[in-house]
C-alpha positions as CSV (number, residue, x, y, z in Angstrom):
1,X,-0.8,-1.1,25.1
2,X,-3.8,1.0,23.8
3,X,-3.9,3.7,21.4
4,X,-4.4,7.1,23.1
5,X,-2.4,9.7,21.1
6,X,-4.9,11.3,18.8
7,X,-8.2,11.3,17.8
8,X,-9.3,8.7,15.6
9,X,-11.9,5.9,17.3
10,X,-12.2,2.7,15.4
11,X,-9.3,2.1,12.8
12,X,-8.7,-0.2,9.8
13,X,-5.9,-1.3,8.2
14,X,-7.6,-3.0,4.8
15,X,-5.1,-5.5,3.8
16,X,-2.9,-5.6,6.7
17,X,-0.3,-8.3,5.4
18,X,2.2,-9.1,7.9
19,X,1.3,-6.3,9.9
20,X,4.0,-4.1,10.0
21,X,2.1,-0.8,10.5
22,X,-0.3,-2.0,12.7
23,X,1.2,-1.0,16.3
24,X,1.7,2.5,15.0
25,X,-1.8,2.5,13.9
26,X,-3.0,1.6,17.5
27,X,-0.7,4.6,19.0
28,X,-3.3,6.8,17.3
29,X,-6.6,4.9,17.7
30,X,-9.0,3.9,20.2
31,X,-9.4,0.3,18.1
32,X,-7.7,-1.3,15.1
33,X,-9.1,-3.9,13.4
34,X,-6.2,-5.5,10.7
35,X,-7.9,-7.6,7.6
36,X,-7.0,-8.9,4.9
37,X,-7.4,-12.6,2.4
38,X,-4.4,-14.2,3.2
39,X,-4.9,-16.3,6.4
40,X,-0.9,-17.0,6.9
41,X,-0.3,-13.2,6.8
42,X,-3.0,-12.5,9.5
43,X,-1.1,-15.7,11.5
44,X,2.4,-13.9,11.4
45,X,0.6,-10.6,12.3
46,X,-0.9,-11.5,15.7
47,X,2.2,-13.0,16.8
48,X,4.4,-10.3,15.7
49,X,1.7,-7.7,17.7
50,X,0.6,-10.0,20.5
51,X,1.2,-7.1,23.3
52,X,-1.2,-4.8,21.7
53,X,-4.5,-4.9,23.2
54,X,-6.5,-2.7,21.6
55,X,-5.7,-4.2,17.6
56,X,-7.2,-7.6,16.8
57,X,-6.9,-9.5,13.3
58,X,-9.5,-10.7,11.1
59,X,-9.9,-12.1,7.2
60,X,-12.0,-10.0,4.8
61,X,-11.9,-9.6,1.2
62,X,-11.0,-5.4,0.3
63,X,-14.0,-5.8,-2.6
64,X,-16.7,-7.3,-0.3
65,X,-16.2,-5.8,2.7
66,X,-18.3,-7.5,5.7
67,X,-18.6,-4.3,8.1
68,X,-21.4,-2.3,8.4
69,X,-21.4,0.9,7.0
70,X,-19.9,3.5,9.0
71,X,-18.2,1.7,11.1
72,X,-14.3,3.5,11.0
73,X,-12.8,7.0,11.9
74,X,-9.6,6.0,9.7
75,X,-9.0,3.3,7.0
76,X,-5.3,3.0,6.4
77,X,-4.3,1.0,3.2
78,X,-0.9,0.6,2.2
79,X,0.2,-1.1,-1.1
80,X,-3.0,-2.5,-1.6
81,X,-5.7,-1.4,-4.4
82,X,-2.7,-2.6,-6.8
83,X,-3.6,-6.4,-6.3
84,X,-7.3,-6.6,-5.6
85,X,-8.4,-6.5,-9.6
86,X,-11.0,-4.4,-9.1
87,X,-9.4,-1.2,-7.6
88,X,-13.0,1.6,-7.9
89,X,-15.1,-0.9,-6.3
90,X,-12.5,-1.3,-3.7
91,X,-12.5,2.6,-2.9
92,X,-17.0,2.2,-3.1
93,X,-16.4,-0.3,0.0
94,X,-14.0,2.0,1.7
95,X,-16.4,4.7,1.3
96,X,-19.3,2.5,2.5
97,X,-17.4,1.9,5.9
98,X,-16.2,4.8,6.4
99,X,-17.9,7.2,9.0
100,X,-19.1,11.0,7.0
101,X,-15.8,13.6,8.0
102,X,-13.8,9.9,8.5
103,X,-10.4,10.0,7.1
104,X,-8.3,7.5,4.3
105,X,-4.4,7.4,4.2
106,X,-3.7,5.0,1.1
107,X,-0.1,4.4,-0.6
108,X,0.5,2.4,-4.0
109,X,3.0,2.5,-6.6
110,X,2.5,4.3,-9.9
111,X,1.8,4.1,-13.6
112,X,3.8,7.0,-14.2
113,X,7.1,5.8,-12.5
114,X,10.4,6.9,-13.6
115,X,12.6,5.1,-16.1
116,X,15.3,4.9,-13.9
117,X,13.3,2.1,-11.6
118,X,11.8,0.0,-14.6
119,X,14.0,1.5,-18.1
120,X,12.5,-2.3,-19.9
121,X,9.1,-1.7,-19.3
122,X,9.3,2.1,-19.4
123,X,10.3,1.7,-23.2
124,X,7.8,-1.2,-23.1
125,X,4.7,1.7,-23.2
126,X,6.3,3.9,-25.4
127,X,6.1,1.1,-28.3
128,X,3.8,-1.6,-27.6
129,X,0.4,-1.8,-28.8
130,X,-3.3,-0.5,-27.5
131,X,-4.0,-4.3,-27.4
132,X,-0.6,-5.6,-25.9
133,X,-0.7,-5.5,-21.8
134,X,0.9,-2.8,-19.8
135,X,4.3,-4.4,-18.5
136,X,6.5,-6.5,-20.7
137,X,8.7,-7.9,-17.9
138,X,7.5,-8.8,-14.0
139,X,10.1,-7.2,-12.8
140,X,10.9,-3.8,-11.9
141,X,7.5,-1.4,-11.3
142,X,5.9,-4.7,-12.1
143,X,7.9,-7.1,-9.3
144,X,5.3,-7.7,-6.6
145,X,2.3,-9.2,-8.1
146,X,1.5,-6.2,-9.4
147,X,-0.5,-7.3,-13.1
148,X,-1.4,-3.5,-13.3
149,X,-0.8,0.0,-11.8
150,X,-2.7,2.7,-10.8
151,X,-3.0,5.8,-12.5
152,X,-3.4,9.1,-11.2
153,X,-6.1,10.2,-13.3
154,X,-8.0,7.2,-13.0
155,X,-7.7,7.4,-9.2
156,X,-8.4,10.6,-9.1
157,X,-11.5,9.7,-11.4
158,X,-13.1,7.2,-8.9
159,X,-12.5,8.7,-5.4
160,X,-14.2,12.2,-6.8
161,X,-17.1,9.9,-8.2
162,X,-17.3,7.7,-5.3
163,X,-17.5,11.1,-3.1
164,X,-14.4,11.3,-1.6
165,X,-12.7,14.8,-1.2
166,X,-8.7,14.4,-2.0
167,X,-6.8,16.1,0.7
168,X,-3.4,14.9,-0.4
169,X,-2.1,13.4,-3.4
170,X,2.2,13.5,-3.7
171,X,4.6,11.4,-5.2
172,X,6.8,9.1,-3.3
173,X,10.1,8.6,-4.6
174,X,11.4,10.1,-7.5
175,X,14.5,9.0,-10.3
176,X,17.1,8.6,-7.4
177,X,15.4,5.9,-5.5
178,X,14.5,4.1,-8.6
179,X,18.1,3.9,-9.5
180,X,18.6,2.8,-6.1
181,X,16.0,0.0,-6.4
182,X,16.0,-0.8,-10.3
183,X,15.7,-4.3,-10.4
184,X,17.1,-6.1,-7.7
185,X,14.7,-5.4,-5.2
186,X,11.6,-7.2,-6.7
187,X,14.1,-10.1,-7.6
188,X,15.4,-10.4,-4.1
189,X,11.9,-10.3,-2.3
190,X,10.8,-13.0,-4.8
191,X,13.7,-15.1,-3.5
192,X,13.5,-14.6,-0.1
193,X,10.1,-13.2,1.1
194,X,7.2,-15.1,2.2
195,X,4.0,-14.7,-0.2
196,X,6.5,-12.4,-2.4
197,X,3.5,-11.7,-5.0
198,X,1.1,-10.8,-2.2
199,X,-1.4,-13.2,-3.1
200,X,-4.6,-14.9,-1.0
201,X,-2.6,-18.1,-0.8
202,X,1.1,-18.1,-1.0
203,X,2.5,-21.5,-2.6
204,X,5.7,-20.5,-3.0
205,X,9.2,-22.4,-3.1
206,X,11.1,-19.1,-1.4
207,X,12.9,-18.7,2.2
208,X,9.9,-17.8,3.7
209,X,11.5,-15.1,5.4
210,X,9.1,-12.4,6.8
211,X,9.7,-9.4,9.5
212,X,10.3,-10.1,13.3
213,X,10.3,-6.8,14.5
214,X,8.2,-3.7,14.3
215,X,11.1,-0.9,15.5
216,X,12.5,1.0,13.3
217,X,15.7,0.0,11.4
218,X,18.7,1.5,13.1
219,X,20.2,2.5,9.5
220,X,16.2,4.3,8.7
221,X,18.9,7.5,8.8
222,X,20.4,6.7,5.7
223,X,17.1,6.0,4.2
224,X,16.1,9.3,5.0
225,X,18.9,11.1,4.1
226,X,18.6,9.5,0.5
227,X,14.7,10.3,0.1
228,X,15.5,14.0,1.2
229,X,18.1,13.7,-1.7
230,X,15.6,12.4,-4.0
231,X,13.3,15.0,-3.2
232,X,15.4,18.1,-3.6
233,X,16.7,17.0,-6.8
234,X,13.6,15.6,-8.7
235,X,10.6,17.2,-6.3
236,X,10.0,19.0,-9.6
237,X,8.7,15.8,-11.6
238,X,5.5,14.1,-12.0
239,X,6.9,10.8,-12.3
240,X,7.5,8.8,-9.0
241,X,7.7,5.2,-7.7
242,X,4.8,5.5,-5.9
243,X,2.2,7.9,-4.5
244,X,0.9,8.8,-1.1
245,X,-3.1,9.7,-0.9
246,X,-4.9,11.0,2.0
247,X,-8.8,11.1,1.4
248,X,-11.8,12.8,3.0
249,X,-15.4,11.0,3.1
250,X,-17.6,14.8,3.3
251,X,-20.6,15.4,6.6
C-alpha cells in the first residue's frame, strides 16, 4: 500500500501515539514518517500498520526535532502541543521542518471549552486566583494529561510570530458534545486505556487496552449525525471542546 491520492511528498505525523491516523495519512502522501517519545506507542503502531509500505515509525521528541530543515510537505499533529510543556517552541520546530508553501493540519482541545463538558473547572476560572493553576480537578477538559490548554490567542500569537500564515482556525465540538462527554469519558480512558495520560513512559496499573483496527466504526453515523447537531445548534459560539488548525509555512 502507498500513498498516491494527492499531492503531498514526505509527511509527518509529530506525535503519532498508537497510530491511528497514520494509514489515512499515507493515502495522501508519497512518505510518512510517524514520531513520537513514547517507545510502547511506536511498538503498537507498526504492528497495527504493518501492510503499509510507504509509513515507517521512529522516536523523536516534538521540542527537539532531529530532521533537517525542510524536510516535509505536511506535518499532521493531532492532540499534541497540549502535553509537550513547551507548546511555541514546538510550533518553531514545526516550522523549521517544514518545506516554504508546506502545509500543517493540527487539532487540540481548548481553553475556552464549554461548561457543559467541564461545569467544576469552568467555575474553577471564574473564582480562583491569578496565582492558583488553571484546572481545579483532572477531570473533564483537564482528563488526559493535559496540565494546561491552549488558548486561541496565544496560539494565534506564536504561529503569526513564528511565520506561519493561519488558513483555518474552527472550533470542534460545541455545548452538545460536551454534555455528551462531561465527565465519564476522561474517567473511563484512565481505567481502561493504555498510557491514558499520554506520557513518554506509561507506568500505569490500567487494562492496557489500545485500538486494533484502523476502519472506521460502523456506528461513526451516529457520531456524525450528533456533531451535525451540535453544529447547527451552537455553530454560533466561540466556546468549543477543541479546535481544528490548518497552517501555511509562506515561499
Amino acid at each position: 500500500m502507498s500513498g498516491r491520492e494527492s499531492g503531498f511528498g514526505t509527511a509527518l505525523n509529530l506525535g503519532t501515539g498508537e497510530g491511528d491516523y497514520d494509514r489515512m495519512i499515507a493515502r495522501y502522501s508519497t512518505e510518512v514518517i510517524g514520531c513520537d517519545v513514547n517507545e510502547e506507542d511506536l511498538a503498537h503502531a507498526r504492528l497495527l500498520n504493518k501492510g503499509v509500505m510507504n509509513l515507517r515509525y521512529e522516536p523523536n521528541n516534538a521540542l527537539a526535532l532531529t530532521y533537517a530543515d525542510a524536510s516535509f510537505d505536511l506535518i499532521v499533529s493531532c492532540e499534541v502541543i497540549e502535553h509537550v510543556g513547551a507548546p511555541a517552541q514546538m510550533i518553531r520546530e514545526m516550522y523549521r521542518v517544514l518545506r516554504p508553501g508546506g502545509t500543517v493540519i493540527m487539532t487540540f482541545p481548548s481553553r475556552e471549552f464549554p461548561i457543559t463538558y467541564d461545569p467544576v473547572n469552568r467555575f474553577w476560572q471564574w473564582f480562583k486566583k491569578p496565582t492558583d493553576r488553571e484546572f481545579l480537578i483532572s477531570q473533564g477538559a483537564y482528563a488526559f494529561g493535559h496540565d494546561y490548554l491552549i488558548g486561541s490567542a496565544d496560539f494565534k500569537k506564536w504561529t503569526q510570530e513564528t511565520g506561519f500564515q493561519i488558513i483555518e482556525f474552527q472550533g470542534l465540538s460545541r455545548h452538545l458534545v460536551g454534555l455528551l462527554e462531561v465527565y465519564w469519558t476522561g474517567i473511563a480512558q484512565s481505567i481502561f486505556k493504555k498510557n491514558a495520560r499520554n506520557v513518554d513512559t506509561d507506568k500505569g496499573t490500567n487494562l492496557t487496552v489500545r485500538p486494533a483496527s484502523t476502519s472506521e466504526p460502523a456506528l461513526g453515523i451516529i457520531t456524525d449525525i450528533i456533531l451535525a447537531v451540535d453544529r447547527a445548534l451552537f455553530g454560533w459560539s466561540r466556546r468549543s471542546v477543541g479546535k481544528g488548525v490548518v497552517l501555511r509555512k509562506r515561499l
